[in-house]
C-alpha positions as CSV (number, residue, x, y, z in Angstrom):
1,X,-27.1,18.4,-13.2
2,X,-29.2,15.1,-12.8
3,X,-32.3,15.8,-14.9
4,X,-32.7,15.3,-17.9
5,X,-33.7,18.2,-20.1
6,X,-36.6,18.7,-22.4
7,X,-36.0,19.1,-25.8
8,X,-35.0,22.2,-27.1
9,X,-36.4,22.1,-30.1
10,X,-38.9,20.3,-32.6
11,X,-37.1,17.7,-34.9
12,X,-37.5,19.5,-37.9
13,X,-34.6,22.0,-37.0
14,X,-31.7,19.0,-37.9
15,X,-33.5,18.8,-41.2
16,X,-33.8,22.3,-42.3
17,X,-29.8,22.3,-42.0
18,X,-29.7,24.1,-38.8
19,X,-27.5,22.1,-36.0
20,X,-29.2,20.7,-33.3
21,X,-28.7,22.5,-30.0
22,X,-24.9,21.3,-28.6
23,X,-26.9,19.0,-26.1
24,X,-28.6,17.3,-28.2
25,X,-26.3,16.2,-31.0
26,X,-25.3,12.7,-31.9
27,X,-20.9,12.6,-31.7
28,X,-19.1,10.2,-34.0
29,X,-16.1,8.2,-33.4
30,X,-16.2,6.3,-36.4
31,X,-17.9,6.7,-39.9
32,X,-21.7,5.7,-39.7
33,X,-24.1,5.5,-42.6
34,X,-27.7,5.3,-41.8
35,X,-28.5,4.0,-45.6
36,X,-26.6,0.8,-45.2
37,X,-28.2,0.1,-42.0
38,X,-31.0,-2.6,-42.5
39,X,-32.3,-3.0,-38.5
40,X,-31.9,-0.9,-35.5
41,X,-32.3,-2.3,-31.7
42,X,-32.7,-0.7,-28.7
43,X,-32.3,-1.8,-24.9
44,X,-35.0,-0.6,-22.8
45,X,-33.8,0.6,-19.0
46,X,-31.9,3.9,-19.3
47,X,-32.6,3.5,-23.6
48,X,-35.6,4.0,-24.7
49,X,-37.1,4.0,-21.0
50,X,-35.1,6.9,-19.1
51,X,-35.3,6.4,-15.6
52,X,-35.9,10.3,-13.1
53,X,-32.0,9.6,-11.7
54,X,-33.2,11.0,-8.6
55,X,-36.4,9.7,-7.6
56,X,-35.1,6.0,-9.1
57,X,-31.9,5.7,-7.4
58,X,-33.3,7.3,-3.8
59,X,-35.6,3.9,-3.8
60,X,-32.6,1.7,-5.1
61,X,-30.6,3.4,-2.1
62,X,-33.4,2.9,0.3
63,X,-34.5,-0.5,-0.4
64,X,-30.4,-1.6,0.1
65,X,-30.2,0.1,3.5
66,X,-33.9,-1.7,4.4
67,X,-32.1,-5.5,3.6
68,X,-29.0,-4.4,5.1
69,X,-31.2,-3.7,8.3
70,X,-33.7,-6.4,8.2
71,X,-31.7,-9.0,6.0
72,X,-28.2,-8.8,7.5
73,X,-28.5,-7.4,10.9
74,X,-26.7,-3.8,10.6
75,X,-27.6,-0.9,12.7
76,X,-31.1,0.9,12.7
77,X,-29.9,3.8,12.3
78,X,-27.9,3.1,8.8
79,X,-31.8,4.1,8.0
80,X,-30.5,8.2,8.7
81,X,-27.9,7.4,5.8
82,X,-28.7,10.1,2.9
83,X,-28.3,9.5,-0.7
84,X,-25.6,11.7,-2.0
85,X,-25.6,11.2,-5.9
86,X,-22.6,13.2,-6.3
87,X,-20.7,10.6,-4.3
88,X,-20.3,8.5,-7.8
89,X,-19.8,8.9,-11.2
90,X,-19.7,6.0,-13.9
91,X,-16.1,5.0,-14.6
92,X,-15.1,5.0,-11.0
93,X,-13.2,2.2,-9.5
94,X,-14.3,0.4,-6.1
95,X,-11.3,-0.6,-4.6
96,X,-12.7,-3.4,-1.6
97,X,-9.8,-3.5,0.2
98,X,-9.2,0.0,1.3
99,X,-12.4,0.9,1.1
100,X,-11.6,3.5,-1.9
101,X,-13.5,4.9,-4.8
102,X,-10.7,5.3,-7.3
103,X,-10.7,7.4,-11.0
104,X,-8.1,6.9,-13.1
105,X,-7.4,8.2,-17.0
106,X,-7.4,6.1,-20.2
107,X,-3.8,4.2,-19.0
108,X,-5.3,3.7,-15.7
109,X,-3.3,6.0,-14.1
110,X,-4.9,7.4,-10.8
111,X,-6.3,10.7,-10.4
112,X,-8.3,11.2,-7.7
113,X,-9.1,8.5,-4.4
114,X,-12.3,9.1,-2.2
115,X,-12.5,7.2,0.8
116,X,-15.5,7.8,2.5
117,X,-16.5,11.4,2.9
118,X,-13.0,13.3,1.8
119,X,-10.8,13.4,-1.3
120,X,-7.3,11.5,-0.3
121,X,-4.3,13.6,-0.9
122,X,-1.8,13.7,-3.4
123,X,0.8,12.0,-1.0
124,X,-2.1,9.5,0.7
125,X,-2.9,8.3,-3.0
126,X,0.9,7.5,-3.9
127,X,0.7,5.4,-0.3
128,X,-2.5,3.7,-1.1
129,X,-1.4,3.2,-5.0
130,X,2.7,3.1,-5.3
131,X,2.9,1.8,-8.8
132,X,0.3,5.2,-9.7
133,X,-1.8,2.7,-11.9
134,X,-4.7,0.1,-11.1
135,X,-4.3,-3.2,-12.6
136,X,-7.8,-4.5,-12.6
137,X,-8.5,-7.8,-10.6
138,X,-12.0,-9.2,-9.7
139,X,-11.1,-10.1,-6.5
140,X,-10.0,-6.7,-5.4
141,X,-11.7,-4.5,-7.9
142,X,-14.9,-3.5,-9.1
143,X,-16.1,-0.5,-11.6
144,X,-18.9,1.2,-11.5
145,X,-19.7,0.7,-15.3
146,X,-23.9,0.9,-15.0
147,X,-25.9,3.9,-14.2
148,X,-27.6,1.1,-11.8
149,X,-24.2,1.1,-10.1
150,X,-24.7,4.5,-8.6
151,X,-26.5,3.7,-5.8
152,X,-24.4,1.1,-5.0
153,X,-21.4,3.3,-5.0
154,X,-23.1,6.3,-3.0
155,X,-24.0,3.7,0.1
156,X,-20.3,2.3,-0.1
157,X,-18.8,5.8,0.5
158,X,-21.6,6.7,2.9
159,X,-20.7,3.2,5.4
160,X,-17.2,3.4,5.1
161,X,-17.2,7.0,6.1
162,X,-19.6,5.8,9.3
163,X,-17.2,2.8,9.8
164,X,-14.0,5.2,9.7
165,X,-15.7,7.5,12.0
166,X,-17.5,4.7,14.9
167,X,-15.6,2.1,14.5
168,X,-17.6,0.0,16.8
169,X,-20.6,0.7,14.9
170,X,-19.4,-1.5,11.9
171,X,-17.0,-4.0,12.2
172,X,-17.3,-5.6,8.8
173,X,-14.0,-5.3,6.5
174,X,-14.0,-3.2,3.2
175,X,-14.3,-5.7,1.4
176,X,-17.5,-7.0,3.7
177,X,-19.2,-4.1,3.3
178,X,-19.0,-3.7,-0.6
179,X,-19.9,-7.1,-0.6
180,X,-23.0,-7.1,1.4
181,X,-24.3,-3.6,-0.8
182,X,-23.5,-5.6,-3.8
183,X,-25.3,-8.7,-2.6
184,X,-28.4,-6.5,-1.4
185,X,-28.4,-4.3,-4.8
186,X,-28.5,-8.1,-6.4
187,X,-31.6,-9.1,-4.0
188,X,-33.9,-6.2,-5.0
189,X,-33.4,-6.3,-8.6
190,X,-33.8,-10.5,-9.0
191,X,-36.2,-11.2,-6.4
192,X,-39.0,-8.6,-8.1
193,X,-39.4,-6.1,-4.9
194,X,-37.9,-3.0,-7.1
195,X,-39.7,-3.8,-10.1
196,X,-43.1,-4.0,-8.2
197,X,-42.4,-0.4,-6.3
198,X,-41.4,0.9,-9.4
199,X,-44.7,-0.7,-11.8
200,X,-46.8,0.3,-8.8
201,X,-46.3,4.2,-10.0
202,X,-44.8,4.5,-13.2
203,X,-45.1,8.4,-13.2
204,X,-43.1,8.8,-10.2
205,X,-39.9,6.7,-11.9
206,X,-39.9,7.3,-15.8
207,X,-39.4,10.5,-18.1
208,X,-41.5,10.0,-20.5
209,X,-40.0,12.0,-24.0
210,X,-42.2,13.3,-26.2
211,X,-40.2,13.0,-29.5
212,X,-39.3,8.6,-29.0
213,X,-42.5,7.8,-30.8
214,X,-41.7,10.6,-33.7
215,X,-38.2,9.1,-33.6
216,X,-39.3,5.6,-33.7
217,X,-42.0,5.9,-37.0
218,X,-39.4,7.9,-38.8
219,X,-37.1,4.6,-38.9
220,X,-40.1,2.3,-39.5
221,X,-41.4,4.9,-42.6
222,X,-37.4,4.8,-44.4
223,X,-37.6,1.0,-44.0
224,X,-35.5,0.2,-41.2
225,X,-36.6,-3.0,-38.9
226,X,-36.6,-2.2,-35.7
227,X,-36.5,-4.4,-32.4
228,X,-36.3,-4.4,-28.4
229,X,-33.6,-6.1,-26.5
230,X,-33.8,-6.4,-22.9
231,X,-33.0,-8.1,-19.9
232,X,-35.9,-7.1,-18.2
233,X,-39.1,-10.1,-17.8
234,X,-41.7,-9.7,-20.2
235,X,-44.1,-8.4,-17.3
236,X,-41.7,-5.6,-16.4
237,X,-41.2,-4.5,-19.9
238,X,-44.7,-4.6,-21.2
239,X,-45.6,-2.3,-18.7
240,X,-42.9,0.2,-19.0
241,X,-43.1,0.3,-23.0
242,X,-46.8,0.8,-22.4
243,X,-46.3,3.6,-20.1
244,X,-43.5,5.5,-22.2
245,X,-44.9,4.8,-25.7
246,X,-48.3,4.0,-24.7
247,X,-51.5,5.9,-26.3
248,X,-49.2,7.3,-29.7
249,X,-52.1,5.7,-31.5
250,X,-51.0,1.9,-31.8
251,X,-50.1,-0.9,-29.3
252,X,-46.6,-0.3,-28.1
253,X,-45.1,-3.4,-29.5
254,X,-46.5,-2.4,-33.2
255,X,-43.3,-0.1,-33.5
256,X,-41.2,-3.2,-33.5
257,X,-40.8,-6.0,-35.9
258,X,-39.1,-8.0,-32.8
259,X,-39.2,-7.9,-28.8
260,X,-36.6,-10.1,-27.0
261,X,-36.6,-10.2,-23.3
262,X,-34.9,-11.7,-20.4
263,X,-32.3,-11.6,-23.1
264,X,-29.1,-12.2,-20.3
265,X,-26.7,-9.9,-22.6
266,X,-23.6,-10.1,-22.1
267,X,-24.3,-13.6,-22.7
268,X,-26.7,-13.0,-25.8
269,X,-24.2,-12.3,-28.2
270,X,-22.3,-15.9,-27.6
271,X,-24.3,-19.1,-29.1
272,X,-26.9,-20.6,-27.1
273,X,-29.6,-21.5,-29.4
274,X,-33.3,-20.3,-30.6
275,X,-35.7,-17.8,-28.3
276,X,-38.8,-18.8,-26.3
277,X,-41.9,-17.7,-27.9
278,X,-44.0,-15.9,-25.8
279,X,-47.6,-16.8,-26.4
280,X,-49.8,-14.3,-27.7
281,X,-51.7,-12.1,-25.2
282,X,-50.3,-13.9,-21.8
283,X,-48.6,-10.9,-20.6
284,X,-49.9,-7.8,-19.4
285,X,-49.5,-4.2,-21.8
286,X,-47.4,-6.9,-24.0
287,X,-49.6,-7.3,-26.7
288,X,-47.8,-9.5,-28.9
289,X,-50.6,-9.9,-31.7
290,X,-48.4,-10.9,-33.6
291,X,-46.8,-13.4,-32.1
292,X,-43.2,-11.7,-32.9
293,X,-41.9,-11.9,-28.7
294,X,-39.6,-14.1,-27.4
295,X,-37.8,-14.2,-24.2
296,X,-33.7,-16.0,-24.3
297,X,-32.0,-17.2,-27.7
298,X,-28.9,-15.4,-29.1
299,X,-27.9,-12.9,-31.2
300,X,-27.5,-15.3,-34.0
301,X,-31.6,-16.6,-33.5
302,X,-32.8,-12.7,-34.0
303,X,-30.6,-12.1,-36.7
304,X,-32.2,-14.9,-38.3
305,X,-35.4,-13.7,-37.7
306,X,-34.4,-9.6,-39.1
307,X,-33.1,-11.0,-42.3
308,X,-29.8,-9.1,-41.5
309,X,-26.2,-9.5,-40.2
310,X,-23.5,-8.2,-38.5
311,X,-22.4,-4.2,-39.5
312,X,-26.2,-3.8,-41.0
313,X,-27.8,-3.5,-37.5
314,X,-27.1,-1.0,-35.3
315,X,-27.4,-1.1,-31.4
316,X,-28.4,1.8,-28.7
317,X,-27.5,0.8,-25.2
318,X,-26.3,2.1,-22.7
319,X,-24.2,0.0,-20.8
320,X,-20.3,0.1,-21.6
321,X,-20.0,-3.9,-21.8
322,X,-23.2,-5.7,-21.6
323,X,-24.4,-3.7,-24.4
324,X,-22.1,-1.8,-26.4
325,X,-18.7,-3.6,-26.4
326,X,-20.2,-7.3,-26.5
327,X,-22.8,-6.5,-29.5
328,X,-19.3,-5.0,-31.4
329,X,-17.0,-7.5,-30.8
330,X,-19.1,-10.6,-31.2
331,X,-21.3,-10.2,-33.7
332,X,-20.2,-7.1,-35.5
333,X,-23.1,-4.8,-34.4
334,X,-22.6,-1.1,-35.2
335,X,-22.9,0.7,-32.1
336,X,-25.2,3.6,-30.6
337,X,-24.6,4.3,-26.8
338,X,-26.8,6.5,-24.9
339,X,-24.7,8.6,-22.5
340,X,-27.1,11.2,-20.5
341,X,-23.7,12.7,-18.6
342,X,-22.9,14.1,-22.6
343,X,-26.2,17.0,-22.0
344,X,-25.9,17.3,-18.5
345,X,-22.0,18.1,-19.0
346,X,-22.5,20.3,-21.8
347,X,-25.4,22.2,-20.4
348,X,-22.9,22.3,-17.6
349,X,-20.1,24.0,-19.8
350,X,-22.2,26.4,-20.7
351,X,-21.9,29.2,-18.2
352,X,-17.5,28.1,-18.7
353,X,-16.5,29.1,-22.0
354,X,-14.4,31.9,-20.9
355,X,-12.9,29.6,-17.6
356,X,-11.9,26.8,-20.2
357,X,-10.3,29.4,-23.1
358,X,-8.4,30.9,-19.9
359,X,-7.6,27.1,-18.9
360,X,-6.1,26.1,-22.2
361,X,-3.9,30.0,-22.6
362,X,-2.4,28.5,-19.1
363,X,-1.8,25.3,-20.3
364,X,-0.1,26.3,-23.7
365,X,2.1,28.9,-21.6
366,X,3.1,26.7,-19.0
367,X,4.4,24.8,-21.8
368,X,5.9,27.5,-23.5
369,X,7.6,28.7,-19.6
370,X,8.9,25.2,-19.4
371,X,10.4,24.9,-22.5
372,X,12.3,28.1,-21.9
373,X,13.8,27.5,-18.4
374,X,14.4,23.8,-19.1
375,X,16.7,25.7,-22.3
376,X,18.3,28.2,-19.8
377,X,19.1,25.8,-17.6
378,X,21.2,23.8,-20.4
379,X,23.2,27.1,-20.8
380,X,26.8,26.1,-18.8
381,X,26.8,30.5,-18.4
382,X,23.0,30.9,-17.5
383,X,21.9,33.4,-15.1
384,X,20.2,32.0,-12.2
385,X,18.2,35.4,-11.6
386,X,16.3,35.0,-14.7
387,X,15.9,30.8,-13.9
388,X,14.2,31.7,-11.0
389,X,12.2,34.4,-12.6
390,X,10.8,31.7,-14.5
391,X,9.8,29.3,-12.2
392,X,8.0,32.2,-10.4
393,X,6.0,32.3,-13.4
394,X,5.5,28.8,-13.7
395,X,4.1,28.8,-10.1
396,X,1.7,31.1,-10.0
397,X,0.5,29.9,-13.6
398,X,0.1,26.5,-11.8
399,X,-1.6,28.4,-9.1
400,X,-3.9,29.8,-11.3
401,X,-4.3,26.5,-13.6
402,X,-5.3,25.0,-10.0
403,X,-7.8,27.2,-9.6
404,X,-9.5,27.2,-12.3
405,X,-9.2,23.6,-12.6
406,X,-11.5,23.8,-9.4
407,X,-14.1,26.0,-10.6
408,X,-14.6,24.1,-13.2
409,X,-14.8,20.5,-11.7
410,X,-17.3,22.0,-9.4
411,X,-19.3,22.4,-12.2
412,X,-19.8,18.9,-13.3
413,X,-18.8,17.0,-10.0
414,X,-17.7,18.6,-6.9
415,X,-15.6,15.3,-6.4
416,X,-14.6,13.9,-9.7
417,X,-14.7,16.4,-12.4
418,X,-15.9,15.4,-15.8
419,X,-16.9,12.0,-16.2
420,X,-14.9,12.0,-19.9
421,X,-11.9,13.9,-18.8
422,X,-9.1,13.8,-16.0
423,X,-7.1,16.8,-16.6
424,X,-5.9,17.4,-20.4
425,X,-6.7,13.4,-20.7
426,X,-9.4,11.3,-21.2
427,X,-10.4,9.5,-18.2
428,X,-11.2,6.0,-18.1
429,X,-14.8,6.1,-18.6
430,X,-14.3,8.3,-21.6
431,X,-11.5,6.6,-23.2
432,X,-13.9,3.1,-23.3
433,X,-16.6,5.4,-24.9
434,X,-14.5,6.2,-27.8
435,X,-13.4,2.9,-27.7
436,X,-16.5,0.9,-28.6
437,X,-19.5,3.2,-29.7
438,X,-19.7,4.2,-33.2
439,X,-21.7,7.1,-32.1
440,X,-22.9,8.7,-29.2
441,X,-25.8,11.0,-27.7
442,X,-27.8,11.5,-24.7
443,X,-31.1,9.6,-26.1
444,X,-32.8,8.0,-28.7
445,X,-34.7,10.8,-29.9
446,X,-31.8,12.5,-30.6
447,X,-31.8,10.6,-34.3
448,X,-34.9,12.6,-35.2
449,X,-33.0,16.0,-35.5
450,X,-31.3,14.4,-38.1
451,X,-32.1,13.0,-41.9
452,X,-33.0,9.4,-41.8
453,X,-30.4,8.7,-44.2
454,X,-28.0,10.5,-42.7
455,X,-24.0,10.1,-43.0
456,X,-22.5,10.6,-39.3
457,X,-18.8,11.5,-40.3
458,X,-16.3,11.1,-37.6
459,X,-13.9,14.1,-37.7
460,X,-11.0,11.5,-37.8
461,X,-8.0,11.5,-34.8
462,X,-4.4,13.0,-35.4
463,X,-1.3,11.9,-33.6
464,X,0.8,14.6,-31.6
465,X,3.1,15.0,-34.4
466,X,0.5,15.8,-37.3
């Protein structure tokens, strides 16, 4: 469940009416109409460039435990640590102090605690957490909101289960030990090592998708500008552009009216002032003929330069804050986030339909079963034979929810479950995707099973009572 898949099917399915495969479908939140947008941007890592989860974030993982070794003098054999990717999801919450990965729902009530190799119990998470909810604070606290998090979160679990078990192995804190990953994740994305493993053998690192440069054209032909937004250096992103778009007939960069880099989003979309022109042909598989790349500047500066505003431009990221949430609530962007968990989950669900009907009967009759006893027992004559009959009932339906609450976390995550969901809730992670995207789907091509003009209605939200 950490590949992405190819696509099912050409993009002229969406566009003879026929649905695009469940996987591959773009989800609404709120009403979006393609005819009224004027300029589409796209971020670039884990965007338009989508990253082989495995093979990237094995190197991320390694290249950490090599600086903790060399760098800050931990044990030789942290090098025998293995990646486990299942470890971590995106939404989770790194407590520092006891050494906890944490999920919580959408009111940040906790759900399930893993500190370091083994799932804390119901009665060990009311210890750790006696309020139930996480109140977030940046001293204690940190979420893993970024598929470049993962790593990160894998090697925490992985030390503070080899500090829990020889203790004399690692005498760092919690808090230590997240902070020295964090620091060494930091290292080997700013100081160019991971960049230069990675442009060393593109192949190896990228998924290259056959239908982005269909996807991209289409949006060009009906009108739409279209531009690049990254925090990756020029060098980095000419290179990867070139490999994922290269040789559709046209330098990469012709798809684009404009190319920003080392943008520093979150920060982009507050006012700093005009971009950095970069000068024509002094960057490697950056072409920049015309003299349309810059590197800094704000949000304000590009929109400028589009000849469009606010709710005209539309957004694809996929980062919760630095892309989606800050574009939204700053400068009015319509937002696009690119999710990849949405196909894997779904392709996941597959094989479940008739575990997750079964789930929901034993929800609805649990209800029903509670509901009935809770009126018995308000009855000053009720018999406490048929009471008890009930809560028999009521057990072995929880028994049974249990279990096929099991089966079908295993599914997704063995530890965590669904990544949207915690139980009949959303979880954290999914509540913020509702929150702030517009839309959502697992990548950009997704668009092109769809009319270019098309009207994404959002099926609208009831309360309980409706």
């Amino acid at each position: 469940m950490t590949h992405l898949h190819d696509p099912a099917s050409p993009p002229a399915d969406g566009l003879r009416g026929d649905p695009p495969p469940r996987h591959l479908r773009v989800h609404t939140h709120r009403n979006l109409r393609l005819a009224s947008i004027a300029a589409i941007g796209f971020d670039m890592d884990h965007t338009l460039a989508l990253y082989d989860p495995h093979v990237f974030e094995q190197l991320c993982f390694e290249m950490a435990v090599a600086l903790l070794v060399e760098a800050k003098g931990y044990p030789e054999n942290l090098r025998e640590v293995a990646y486990d990717r299942t470890a971590v999801t995106r939404g989770l919450i790194v407590d520092r102090r006891l050494g906890n990965l944490v999920k919580v729902d959408a009111y940040g009530y906790v759900a399930r605690v893993r500190h370091g190799g083994r799932l804390l119990s119901k009665v060990e998470r009311r210890e750790a957490y006696k309020r139930g909810r996480i109140r977030l604070s940046p001293n204690r606290y940190r979420v893993v909101d970024t598929l470049f998090d993962l790593p990160e979160g894998s090697l925490y679990s992985a030390l503070v289960a080899l500090k829990d078990g020889q203790p004399g192995l690692l005498r760092p804190s919690y808090k230590t030990l997240f902070d020295d990953i964090r620091d060494a994740i930091d290292t080997i994305h700013r100081d160019g090592s991971l960049k230069r493993r990675i442009m060393a053998d593109l192949p190896r690192y990228f998924v290259r998708d056959p239908l982005l440069a269909p996807t991209l054209r289409r949006f060009r032909e009906a009108g739409k500008k279209l531009f690049l937004l990254t925090n990756s250096e020029p060098d980095y992103t000419g290179a990867v552009m070139d490999y994922i778009l290269g040789g559709e007939g046209a330098d990469w960069d012709e798809f684009f009216d404009l190319v920003v880099c080392t943008a520093r989003k979150p920060g982009f979309f507050l006012p700093k002032g005009k971009g950095e022109r970069v000068p024509a042909d002094t960057v490697p598989h950056l072409p920049n003929r015309r003299g349309h790349c810059f590197t800094g500047g704000d949000a304000f500066y590009l929109e400028s330069k589009l000849g469009a505003i606010g709710d005209a431009i539309l957004y694809f990221g996929d980062h919760t804050y630095g892309d989606i949430l800050r574009s939204k609530k700053s400068v009015g962007w319509r937002t696009a986030m690119i999710v990849p968990e949405v196909e894997e989950e779904i392709l996941a669900a597959e094989p479940l339909r008739g575990t997750l009907a079964d789930l929901e009967e034993i929800e609805d009759s649990l209800e029903d079963l509670g509901l009935e006893r809770d009126h018995l027992l308000s009855l000053p004559d009720h018999d406490p034979l048929v009471v008890q009959e009930l809560q028999d009932r009521i057990q072995a339906s929880l028994g049974r929810r249990a279990q096929l609450q099991k089966r079908i976390a295993a599914a997704y995550n063995p530890w965590w479950g669904s990544i949207f969901r915690e139980g009949r809730a959303a979880s954290r992670f999914g509540a913020q995707i509702r929150d702030v995207a517009c839309v959502y789907t697992s990548r950009v091509s997704n668009l092109s099973r769809y009319p270019v003009q098309k009207f994404f209605s959002s099926t609208g939200e009831r309360m309980p009572h409706e």
